[in-house]
N, C-alpha and C positions, 0 to 999 in steps of 0.2 A: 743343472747345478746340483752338487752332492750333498746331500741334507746332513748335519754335522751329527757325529753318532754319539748317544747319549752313554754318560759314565755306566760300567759294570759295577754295581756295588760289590763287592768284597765280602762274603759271611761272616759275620762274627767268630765263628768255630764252624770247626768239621766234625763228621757223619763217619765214625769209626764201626767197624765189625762187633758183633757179642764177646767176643775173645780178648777183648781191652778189660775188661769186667774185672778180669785172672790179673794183667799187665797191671794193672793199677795195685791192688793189693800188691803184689810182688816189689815194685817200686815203692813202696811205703814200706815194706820190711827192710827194704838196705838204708831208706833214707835215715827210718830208726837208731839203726844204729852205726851210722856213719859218722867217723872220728869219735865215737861212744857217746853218742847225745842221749842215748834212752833214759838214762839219769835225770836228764833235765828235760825230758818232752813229759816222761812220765811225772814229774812236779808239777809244769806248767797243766798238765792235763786235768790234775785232782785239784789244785789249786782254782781251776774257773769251776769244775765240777761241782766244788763248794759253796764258792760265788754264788750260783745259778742255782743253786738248790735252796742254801739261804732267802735269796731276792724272791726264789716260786713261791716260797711260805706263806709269802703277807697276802693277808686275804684279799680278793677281789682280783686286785690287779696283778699280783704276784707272776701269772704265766705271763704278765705282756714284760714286765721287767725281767723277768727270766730270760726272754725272748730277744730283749734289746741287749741284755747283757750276753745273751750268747753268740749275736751278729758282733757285738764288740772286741770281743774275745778272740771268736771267728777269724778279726782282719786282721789281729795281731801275731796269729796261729798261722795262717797263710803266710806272713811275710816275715815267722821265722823257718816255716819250710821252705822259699825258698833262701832264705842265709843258707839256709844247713844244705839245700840243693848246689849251690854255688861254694860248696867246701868251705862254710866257717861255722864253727861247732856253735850251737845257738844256747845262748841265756836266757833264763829264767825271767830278768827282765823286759823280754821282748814279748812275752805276753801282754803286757801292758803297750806294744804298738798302737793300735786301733785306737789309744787317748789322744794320740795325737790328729792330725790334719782332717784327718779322714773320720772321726769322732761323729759329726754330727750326720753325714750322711748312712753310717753303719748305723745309728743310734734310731734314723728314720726307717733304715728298713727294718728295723726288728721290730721296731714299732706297727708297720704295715701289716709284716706278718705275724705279730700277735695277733692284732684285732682279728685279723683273719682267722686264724687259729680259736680264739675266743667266741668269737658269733660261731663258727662250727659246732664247737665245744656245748655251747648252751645250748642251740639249738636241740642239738643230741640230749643233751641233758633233761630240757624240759619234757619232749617227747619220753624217754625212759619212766620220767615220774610220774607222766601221765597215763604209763603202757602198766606201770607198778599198781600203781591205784585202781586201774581197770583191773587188774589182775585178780589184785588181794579182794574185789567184789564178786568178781569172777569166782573165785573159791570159794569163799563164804557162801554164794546161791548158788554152789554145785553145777553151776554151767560151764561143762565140759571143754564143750566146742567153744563157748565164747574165749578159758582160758586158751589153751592152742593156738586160736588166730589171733591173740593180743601176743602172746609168746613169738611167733612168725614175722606181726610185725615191728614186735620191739628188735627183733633181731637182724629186721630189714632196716630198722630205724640205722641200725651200729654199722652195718656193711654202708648205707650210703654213704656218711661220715665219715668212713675210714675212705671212701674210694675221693671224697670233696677234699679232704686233707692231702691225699697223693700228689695233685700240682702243687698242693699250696708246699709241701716239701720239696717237690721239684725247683718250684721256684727259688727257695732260699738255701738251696745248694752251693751254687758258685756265688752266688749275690755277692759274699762280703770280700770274695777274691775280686769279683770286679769291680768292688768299689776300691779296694786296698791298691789294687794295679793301677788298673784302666781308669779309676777316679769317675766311674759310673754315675748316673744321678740313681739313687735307690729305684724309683720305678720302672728304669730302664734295666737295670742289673737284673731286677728281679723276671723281668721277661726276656731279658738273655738267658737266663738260666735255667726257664720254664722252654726256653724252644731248644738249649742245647740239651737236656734230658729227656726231652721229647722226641728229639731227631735221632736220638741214643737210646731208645729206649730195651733194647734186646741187652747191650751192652750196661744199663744202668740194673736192666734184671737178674743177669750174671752176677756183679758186682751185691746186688742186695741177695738172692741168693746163699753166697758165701758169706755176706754179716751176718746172716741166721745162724747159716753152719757154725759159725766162731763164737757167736752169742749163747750158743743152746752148749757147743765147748767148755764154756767159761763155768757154767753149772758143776764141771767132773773136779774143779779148781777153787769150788765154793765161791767164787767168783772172783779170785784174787787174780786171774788173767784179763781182768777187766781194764789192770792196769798197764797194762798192752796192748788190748785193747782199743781204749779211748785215743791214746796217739796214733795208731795205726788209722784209725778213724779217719783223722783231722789231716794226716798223709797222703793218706790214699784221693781224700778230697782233692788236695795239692797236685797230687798225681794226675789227676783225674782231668783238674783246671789245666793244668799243663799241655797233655792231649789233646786237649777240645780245642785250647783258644792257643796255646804257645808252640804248637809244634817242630816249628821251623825251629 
């Protein structure tokens, strides 16, 4: 008797080459300016940039509202790239997408990944001020060698941190695209996100790469190509989501 063969599960996304890195920006420079949207991606861009900088302010909690505010923004950003993907010149008020349906669950993941973000953050922090104070002792009693190896490890303290942040940005990559789409639950979006940047990850290092290159650009421009910048950002994302999980 023939034992009945169990379902193939299907990947969430695909495993593209490093060469997609280049294909994503590029695709985010035509969507820009497709039917003349730069006008209004560059609005909606400075417009949450605002938002999000405002919300960082307020002490304490400011990065996690920062954080939820900018998965919010996030869903609404996605699903005017694709309007504008699908030939309809996107508004200004389709930033504000992500208040609707899908509100509470983008509102959870940005919540997740502040806290996330947050406990990194302090933890780095308190070590810093404990590497500071050993330090400023350090000088005062002329111990050389003691400065040096508090110097080494405050500077291991900042590489851990930077490299414990890496997923946690991996993760909240495509997040607010698959909750905006696919109607993800947050903790699952968020480990879609972390295993397609993972399985990409030559292809995610190209791509970061060249935001340096453009970044470190932006400086010869005092930084007023920032404002090209930031939409190109939030496109290429798009681009990026597209590739992974919508190819077909």
């Amino acid at each position: 008797m023939q034992e009945p063969s169990l379902p193939i599960e299907t990947p969430a996304f695909r495993k593209v080459d490093s060469g997609h890195g280049v294909q994503w920006w590029g695709s985010a420079w035509r969507l820009l300016f497709h039917r003349s949207a730069a006008g209004v991606w560059i609005v909606m861009c400075l417009i949450a940039f605002v938002a999000i900088l405002i919300l960082s302010a307020i002490q304490v909690l400011g990065s996690i509202a920062g954080q939820v505010a900018w998965f919010v923004f996030s869903g609404g950003l996605m699903l005017a790239a694709r309007k504008t993907d699908e030939g309809t010149p996107p508004a200004v008020g389709d930033l504000f997408a992500g208040f609707g349906p899908q509100l509470g669950p983008l509102a959870i993941g940005g919540l997740l990944l502040g806290v996330v973000v947050l406990l990194v953050g302090g933890a780095a922090t308190v070590a810093g001020i404990g590497g500071f104070v050993a330090a400023a002792y350090a000088a005062l009693t002329g111990n050389l060698a003691l400065l040096l190896g508090l110097g080494a490890t405050t500077l291991l303290v900042v590489l851990i941190a930077l490299v414990l942040l890496v997923p946690v940005f991996m993760a909240g990559w495509f997040a607010p695209a698959l909750i905006a789409f696919r109607q993800q639950p947050p903790v699952e979006a968020l480990k879609t996100s972390l295993g397609a940047c993972w399985a990409n990850v030559g292809a995610l290092t190209v791509y970061g790469l060249l935001w340096i290159a453009f970044a470190i650009a932006t400086l010869f421009t005092f930084g007023i190509a920032w404002l090209v910048l930031w939409p190109l950002m939030v496109l290429s994302t798009y681009a990026a989501y597209r590739d992974l999980f919508d190819a077909s």
